[in-house]
BANU-908360 format. One record per residue (C-alpha): residue in one letter; y, z, x; residue number from 1. Coordinates in Angstrom, 1 decimal, decimal comma. Layout:
N
atom r A; y Y; z Z; x X; k NUM
...
end
This chain:
321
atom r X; y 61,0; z 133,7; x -47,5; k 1
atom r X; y 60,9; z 130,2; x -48,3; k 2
atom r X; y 64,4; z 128,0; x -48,3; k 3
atom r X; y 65,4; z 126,2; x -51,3; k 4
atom r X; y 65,5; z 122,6; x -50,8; k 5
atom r X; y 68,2; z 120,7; x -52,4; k 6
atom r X; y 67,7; z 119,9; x -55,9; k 7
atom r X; y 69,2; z 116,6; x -56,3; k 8
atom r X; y 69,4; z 114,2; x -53,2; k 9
atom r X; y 70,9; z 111,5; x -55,2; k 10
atom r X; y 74,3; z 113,1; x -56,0; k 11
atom r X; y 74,4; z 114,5; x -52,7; k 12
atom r X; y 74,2; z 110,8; x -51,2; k 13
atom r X; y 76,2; z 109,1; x -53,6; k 14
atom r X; y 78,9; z 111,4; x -52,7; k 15
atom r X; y 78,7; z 111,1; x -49,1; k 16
atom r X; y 78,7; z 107,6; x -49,8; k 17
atom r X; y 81,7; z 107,6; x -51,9; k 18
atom r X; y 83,8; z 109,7; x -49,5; k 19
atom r X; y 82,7; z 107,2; x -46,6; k 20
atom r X; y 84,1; z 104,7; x -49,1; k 21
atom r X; y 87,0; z 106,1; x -49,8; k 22
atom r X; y 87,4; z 106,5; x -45,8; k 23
atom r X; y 86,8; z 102,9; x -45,2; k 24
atom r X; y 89,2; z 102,2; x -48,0; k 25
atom r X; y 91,9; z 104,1; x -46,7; k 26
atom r X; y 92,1; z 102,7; x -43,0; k 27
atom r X; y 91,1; z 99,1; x -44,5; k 28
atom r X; y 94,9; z 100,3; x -46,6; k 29
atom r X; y 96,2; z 101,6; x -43,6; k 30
atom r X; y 95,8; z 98,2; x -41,5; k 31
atom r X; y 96,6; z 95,9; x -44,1; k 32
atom r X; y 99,9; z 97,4; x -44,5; k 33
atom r X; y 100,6; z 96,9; x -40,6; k 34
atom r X; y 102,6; z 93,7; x -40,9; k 35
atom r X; y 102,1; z 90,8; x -38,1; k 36
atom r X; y 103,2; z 91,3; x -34,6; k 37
atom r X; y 105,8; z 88,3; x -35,1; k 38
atom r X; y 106,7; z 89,0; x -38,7; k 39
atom r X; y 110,6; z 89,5; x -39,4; k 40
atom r X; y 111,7; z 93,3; x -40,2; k 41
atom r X; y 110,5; z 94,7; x -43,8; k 42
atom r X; y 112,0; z 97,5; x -45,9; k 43
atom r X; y 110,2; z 100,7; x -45,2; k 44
atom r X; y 107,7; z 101,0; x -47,9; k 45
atom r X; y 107,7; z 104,4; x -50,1; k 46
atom r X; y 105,6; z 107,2; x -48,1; k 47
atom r X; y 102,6; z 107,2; x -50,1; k 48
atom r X; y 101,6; z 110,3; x -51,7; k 49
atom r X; y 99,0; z 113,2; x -49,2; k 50
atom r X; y 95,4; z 113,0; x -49,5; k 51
atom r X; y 95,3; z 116,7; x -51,2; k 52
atom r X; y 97,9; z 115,9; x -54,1; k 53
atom r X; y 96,4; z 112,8; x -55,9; k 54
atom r X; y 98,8; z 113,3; x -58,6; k 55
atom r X; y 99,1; z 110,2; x -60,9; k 56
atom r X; y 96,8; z 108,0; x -58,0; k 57
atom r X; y 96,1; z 105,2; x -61,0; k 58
atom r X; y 93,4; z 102,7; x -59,2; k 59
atom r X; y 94,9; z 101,9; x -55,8; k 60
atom r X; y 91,3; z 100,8; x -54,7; k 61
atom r X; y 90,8; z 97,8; x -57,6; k 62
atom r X; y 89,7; z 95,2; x -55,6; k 63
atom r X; y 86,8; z 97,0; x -54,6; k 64
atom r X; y 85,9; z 99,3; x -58,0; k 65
atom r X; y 86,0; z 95,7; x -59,5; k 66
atom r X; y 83,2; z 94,9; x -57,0; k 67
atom r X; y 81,5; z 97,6; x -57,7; k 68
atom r X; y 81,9; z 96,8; x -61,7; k 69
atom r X; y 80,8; z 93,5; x -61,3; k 70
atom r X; y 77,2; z 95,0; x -59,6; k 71
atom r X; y 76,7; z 97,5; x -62,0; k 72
atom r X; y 76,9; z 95,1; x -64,9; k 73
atom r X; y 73,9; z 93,5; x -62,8; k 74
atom r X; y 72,3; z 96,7; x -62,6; k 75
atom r X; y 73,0; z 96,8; x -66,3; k 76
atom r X; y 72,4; z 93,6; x -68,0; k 77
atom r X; y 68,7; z 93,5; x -65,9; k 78
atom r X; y 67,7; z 97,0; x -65,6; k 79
atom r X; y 69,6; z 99,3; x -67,9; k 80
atom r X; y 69,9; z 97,0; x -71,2; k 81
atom r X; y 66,4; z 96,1; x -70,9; k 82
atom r X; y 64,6; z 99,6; x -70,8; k 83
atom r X; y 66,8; z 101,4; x -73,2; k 84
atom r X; y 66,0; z 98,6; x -75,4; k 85
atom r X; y 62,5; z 99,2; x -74,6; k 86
atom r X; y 62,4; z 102,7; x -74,9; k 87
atom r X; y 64,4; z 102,2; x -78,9; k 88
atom r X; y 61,4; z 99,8; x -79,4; k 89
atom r X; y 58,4; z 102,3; x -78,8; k 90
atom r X; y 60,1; z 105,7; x -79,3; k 91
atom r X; y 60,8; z 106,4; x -83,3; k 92
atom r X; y 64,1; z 107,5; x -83,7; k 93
atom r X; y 62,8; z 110,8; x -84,7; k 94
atom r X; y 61,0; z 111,6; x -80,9; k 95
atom r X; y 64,0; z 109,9; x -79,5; k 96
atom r X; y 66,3; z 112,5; x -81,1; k 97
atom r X; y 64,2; z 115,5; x -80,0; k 98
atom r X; y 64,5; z 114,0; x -76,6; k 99
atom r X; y 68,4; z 113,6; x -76,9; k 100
atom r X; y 68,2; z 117,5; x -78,4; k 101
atom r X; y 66,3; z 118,6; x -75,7; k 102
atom r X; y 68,1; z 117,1; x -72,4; k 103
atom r X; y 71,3; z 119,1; x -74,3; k 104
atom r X; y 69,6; z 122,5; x -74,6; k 105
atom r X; y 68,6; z 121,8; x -70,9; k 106
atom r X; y 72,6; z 121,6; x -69,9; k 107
atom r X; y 73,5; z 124,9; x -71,7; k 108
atom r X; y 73,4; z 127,3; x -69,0; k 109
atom r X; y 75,9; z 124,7; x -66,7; k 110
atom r X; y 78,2; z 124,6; x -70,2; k 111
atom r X; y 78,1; z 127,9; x -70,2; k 112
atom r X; y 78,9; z 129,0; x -66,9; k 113
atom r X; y 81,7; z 126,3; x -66,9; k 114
atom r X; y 82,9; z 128,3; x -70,5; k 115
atom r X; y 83,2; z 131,2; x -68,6; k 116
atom r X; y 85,3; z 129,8; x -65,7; k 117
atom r X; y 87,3; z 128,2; x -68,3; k 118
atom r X; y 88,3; z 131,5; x -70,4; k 119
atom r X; y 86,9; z 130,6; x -73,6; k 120
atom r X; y 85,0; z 133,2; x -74,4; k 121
atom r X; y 85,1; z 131,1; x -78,0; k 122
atom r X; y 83,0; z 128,0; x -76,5; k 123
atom r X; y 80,6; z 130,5; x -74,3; k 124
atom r X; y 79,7; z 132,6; x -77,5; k 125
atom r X; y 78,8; z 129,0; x -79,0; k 126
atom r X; y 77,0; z 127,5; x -76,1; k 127
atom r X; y 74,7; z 130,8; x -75,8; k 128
atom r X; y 74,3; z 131,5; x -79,6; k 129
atom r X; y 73,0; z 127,6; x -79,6; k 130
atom r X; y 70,9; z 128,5; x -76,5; k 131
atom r X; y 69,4; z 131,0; x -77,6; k 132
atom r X; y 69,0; z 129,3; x -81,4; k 133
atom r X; y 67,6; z 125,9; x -80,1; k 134
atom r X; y 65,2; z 127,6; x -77,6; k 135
atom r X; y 63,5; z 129,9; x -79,8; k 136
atom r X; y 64,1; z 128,6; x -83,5; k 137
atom r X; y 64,3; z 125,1; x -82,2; k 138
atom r X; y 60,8; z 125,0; x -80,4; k 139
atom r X; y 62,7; z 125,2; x -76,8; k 140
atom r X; y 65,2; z 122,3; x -77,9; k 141
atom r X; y 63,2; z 120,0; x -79,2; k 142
atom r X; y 65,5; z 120,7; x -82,5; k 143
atom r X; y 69,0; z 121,0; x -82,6; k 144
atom r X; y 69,1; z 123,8; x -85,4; k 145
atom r X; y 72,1; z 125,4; x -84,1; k 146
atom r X; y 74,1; z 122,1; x -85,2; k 147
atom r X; y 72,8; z 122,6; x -88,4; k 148
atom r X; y 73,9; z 125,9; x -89,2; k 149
atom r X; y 77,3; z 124,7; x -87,9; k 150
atom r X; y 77,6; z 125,4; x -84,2; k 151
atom r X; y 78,1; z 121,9; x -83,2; k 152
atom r X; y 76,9; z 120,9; x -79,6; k 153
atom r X; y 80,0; z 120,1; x -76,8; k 154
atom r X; y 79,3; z 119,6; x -73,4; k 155
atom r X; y 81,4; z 121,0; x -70,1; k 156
atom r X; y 81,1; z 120,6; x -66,2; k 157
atom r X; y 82,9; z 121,4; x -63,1; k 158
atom r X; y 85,2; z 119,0; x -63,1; k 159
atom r X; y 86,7; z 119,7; x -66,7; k 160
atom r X; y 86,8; z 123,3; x -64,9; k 161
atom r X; y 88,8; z 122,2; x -62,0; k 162
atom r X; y 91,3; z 120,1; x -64,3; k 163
atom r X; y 91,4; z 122,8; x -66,3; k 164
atom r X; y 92,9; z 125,0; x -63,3; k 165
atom r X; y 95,4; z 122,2; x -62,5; k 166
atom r X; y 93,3; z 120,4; x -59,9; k 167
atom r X; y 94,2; z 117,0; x -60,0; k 168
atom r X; y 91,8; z 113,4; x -60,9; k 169
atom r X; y 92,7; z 111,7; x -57,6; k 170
atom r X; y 92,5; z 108,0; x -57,8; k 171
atom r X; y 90,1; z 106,2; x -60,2; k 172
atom r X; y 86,7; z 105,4; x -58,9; k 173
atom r X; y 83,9; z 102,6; x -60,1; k 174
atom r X; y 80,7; z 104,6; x -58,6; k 175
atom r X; y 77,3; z 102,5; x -58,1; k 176
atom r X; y 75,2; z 102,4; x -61,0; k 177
atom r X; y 76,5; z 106,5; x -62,5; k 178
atom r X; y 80,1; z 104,1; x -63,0; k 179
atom r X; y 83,4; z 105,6; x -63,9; k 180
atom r X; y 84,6; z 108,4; x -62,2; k 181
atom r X; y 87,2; z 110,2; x -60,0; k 182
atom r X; y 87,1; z 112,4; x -56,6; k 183
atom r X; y 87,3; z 115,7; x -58,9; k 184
atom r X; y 84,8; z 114,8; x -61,2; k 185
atom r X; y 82,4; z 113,5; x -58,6; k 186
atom r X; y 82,6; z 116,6; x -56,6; k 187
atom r X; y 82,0; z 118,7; x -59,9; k 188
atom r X; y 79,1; z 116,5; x -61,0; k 189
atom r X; y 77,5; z 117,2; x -57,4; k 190
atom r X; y 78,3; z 120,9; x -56,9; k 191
atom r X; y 76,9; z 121,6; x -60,7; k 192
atom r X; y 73,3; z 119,6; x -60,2; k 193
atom r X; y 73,2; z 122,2; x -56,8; k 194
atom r X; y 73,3; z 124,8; x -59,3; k 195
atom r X; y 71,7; z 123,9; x -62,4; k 196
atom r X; y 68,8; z 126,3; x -63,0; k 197
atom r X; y 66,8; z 123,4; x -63,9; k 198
atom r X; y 67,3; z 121,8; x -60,6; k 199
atom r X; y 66,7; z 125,3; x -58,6; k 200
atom r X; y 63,6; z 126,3; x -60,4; k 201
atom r X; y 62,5; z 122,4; x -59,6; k 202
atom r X; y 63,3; z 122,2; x -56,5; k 203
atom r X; y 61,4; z 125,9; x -55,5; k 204
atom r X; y 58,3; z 124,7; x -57,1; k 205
atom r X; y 58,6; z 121,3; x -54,6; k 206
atom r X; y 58,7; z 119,5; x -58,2; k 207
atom r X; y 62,4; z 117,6; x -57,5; k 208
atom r X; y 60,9; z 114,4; x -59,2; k 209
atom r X; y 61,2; z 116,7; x -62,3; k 210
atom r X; y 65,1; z 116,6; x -61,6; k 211
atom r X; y 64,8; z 112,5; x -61,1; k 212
atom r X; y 62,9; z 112,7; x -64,0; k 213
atom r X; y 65,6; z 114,5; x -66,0; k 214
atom r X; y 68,2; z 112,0; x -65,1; k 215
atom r X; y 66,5; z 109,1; x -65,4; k 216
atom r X; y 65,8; z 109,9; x -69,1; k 217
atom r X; y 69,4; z 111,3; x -69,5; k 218
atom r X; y 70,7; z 108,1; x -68,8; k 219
atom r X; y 68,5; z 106,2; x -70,9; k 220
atom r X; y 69,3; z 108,0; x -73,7; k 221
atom r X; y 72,9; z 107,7; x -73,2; k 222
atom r X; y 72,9; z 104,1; x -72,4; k 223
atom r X; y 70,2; z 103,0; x -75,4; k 224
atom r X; y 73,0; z 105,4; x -77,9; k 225
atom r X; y 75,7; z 102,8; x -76,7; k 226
atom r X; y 74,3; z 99,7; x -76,4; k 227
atom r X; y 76,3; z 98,3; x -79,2; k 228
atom r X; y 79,4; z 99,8; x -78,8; k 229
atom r X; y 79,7; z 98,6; x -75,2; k 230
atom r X; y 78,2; z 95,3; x -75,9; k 231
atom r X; y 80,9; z 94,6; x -78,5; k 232
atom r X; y 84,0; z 95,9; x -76,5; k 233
atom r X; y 82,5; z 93,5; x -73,7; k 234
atom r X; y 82,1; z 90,7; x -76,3; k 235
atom r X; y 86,0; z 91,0; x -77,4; k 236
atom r X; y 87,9; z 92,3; x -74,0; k 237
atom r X; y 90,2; z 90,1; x -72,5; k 238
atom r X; y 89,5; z 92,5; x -69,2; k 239
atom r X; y 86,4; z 94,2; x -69,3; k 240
atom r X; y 87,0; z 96,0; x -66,3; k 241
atom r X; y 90,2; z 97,1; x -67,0; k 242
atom r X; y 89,1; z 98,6; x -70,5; k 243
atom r X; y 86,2; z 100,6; x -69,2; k 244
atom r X; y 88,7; z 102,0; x -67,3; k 245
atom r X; y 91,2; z 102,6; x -70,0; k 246
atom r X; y 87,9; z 103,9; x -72,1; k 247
atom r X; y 86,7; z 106,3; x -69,3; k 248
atom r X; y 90,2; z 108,1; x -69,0; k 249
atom r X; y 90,5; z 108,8; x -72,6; k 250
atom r X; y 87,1; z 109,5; x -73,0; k 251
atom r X; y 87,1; z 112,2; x -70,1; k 252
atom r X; y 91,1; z 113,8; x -71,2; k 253
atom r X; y 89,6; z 114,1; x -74,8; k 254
atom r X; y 86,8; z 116,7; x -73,1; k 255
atom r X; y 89,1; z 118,6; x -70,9; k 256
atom r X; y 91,3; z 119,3; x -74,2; k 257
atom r X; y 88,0; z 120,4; x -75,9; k 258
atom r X; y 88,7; z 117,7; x -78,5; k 259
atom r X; y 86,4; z 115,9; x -80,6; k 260
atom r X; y 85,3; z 112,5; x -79,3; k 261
atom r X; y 83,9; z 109,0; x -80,7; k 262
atom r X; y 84,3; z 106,9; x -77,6; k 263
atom r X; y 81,1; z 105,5; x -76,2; k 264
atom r X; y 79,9; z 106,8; x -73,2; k 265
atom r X; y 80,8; z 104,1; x -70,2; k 266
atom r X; y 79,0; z 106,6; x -67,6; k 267
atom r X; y 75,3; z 107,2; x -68,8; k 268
atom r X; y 74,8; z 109,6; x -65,9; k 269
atom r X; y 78,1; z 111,8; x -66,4; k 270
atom r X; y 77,6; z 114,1; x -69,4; k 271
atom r X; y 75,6; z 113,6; x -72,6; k 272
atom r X; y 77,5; z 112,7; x -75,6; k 273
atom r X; y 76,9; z 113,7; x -79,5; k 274
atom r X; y 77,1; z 109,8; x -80,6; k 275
atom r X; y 74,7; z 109,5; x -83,0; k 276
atom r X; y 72,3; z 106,4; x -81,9; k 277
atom r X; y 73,1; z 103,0; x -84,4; k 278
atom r X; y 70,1; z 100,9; x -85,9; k 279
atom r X; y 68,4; z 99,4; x -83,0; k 280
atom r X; y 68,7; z 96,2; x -82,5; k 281
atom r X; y 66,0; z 94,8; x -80,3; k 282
atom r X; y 67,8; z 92,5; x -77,8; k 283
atom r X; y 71,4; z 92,7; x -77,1; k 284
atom r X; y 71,1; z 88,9; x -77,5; k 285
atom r X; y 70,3; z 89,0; x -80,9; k 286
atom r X; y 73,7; z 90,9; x -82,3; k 287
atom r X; y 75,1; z 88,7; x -84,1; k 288
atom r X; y 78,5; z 87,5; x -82,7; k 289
atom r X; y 81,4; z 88,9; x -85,1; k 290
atom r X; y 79,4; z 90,5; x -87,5; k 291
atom r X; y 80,0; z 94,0; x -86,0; k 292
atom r X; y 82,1; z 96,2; x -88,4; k 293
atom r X; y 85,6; z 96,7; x -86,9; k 294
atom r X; y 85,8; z 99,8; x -84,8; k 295
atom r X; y 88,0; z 102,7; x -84,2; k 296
atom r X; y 88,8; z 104,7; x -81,9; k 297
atom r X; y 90,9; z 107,6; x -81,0; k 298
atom r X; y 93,7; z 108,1; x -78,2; k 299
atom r X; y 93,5; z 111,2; x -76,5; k 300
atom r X; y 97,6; z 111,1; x -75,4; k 301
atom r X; y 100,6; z 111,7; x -77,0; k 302
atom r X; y 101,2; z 108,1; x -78,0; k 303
atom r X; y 100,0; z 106,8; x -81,3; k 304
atom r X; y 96,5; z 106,1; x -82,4; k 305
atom r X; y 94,6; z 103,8; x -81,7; k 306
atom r X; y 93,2; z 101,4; x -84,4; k 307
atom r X; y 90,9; z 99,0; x -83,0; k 308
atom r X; y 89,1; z 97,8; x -79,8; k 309
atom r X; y 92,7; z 95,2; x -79,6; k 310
atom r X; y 94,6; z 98,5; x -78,9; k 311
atom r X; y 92,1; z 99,9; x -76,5; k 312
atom r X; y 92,5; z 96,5; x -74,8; k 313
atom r X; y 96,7; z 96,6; x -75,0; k 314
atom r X; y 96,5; z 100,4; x -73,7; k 315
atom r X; y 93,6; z 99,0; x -71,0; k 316
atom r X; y 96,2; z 96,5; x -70,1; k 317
atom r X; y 98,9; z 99,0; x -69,3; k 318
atom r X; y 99,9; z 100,3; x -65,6; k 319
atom r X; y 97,5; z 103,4; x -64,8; k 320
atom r X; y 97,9; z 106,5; x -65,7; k 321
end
C-alpha cells in the first residue's frame, strides 16, 4: 500500500523555520538579559511568563518581525503588487470572481470540519448546504449561488478552533512572505493543509504542484482584492508596521467571534476573505494621492468604533494586546 506523501512542504518548512526562529530568539533574549560581568547589582527583573501559557505575549520579538516586515514589503512591492496587478489586467472581473468562488468552495470541507469541532452545528449546516449548493448548482464552485439565496460564505480553521477552546495566541509573529501570524495560528494553518482533502487526494495522485498551485492563486487573489486598501493605510500610517499589526489582530478576533468583517486581508496566504475586489487600478503608482474615499473600519473589542484609518493608526500605536 502506497504511503501518502505530505501534501504541502511549504507549511511544514515554514513552520520548522519559525519554531527555530523563535528558538534563536529566545536564547538571543535569554543572553541579552545576562548583564556584564563587571556591571553593578540590578533589580531582579519580573519572571517572564512559561513557554506553554503565552497569555497576553503582545510582540516581545519586534526587532526582528520588523525585519521580517521590511522583507516582505520587498517581496511585495516587486513580486506580489506586480502580478496581482497583472492578473486584474488580463483576467475580467467576471473569471476572476469564479476563481475567487471556486478557491472558497475548495476550503468547505476544512470549514466544516473546524464547525464541527467548534459546536456550531448552525455554521456546519451552512458550510455543507453551500457545499453541496455551489458544487452541483454552481458548476463545482465556479458560482457562488449559495450566497445568493442567502447563505453567505465565512471561512474557519484550526486555529480559530483552538482559540475557541481557550488555547492561547502566544506572541505576535511577522512570517516570511504568508506575514501576520501567531504560534496558534501557524500550527493550525499547518496541521489543516495536512488534512485538507484537496491536499491528500493531490498528494496520492503525486500531483502536489496542484496544492502549490492552489496557493499560489489563493494568494493572488487575496492580495490583487486588497491592493488598495493596503496601499492607502500604507500611504497615511505614521507606523506601517505597527498598524498591520493592530489590523491583523482585529482582523483575526473578528473571525474567532464569528463576526462580520471589512478589514483587508494583511495575510494573502491565511484564509480567503469575502471583500469584494475594487475597480482595478493598473499600477499602484497611478492611485492618485488623497483622492481615496475616507475609509472605515470596525473594532472587533469592547472599546469604541473605529472611524477611520487615524483610529486604526492611534489603536496600532497602543501597547499590545
Amino acid at each position: 500500500m502506497r504511503r501518502c506523501q505530505s501534501p504541502l512542504v511549504l507549511p511544514g518548512f515554514v513552520f520548522a523555520a519559525a519554531l527555530a526562529v523563535s528558538g534563536l530568539l529566545g536564547a538571543h533574549g535569554a543572553a541579552a538579559q545576562q548583564p556584564p560581568p563587571m556591571a553593578p547589582p540590578r533589580a531582579a527583573a519580573p519572571a517572564p511568563a512559561p513557554m506553554g501559557d503565552f497569555g497576553d505575549a503582545g510582540d516581545p520579538w519586534e526587532n526582528t518581525n520588523r525585519a521580517i516586515f521590511g522583507f516582505n514589503q520587498g517581496v511585495d512591492r516587486t513580486v506580489l503588487v506586480p502580478v496581482a496587478n497583472a492578473y486584474r489586467t488580463v483576467i475580467p472581473s467576471t473569471f476572476r470572481d469564479m476563481v475567487h468562488d471556486f478557491l472558497q468552495n475548495l476550503n468547505s470541507p476544512i470549514i466544516f470540519a473546524n464547525d464541527v469541532l467548534q459546536a456550531q452545528p448552525g455554521l456546519a449546516g451552512e458550510t455543507f448546504g453551500r457545499a453541496l449548493i455551489n458544487t452541483t448548482i454552481g458548476f463545482g464552485g465556479f458560482f457562488d449561488v449559495a450566497a445568493k439565496l442567502g447563505v453567505p460564505y465565512h471561512t474557519n480553521d484550526l486555529g480559530i478552533t483552538l482559540a475557541t477552546w481557550g488555547v492561547d495566541s502566544g506572541p505576535f509573529l511577522m512570517l516570511p512572505v504568508l506575514g501576520p501570524s501567531n504560534p496558534r495560528d501557524l500550527f493550525g494553518d499547518v496541521a489543516d493543509s495536512f488534512g485538507d482533502p484537496g491536499n491528500i487526494v493531490a498528494s496520492n495522485h503525486n500531483k502536489i504542484w496542484a496544492s502549490f498551485a492552489r496557493g499560489v492563486t489563493s494568494g493572488i487573489d487575496q492580495r490583487s482584492r486588497n491592493i488598495e486598501s493596503l496601499a492607502e493605510i500604507e500611504r497615511t500610517s505614521l507606523d506601517y508596521y505597527a498598524t498591520i499589526r493592530s489590523l491583523s489582530r482585529q482582523r483575526r478576533a473578528a473571525q474567532i467571534r464569528h463576526q462580520k468583517e471589512d478589514l483587508p486581508n494583511a495575510a494573502p496566504l491565511q484564509g480567503l476573505s469575502a471583500l469584494p475586489v475594487p475597480p482595478a487600478a493598473k499600477t499602484v503608482a497611478e492611485l492618485p494621492p488623497g483622492s481615496s474615499p475616507a475609509m472605515t473600519y470596525r473594532m472587533v473589542s469592547q472599546q469604541a468604533p473605529a472611524n477611520s484609518i487615524a483610529d486604526l493608526q492611534r489603536s496600532s500605536l497602543a501597547p499590545g494586546r
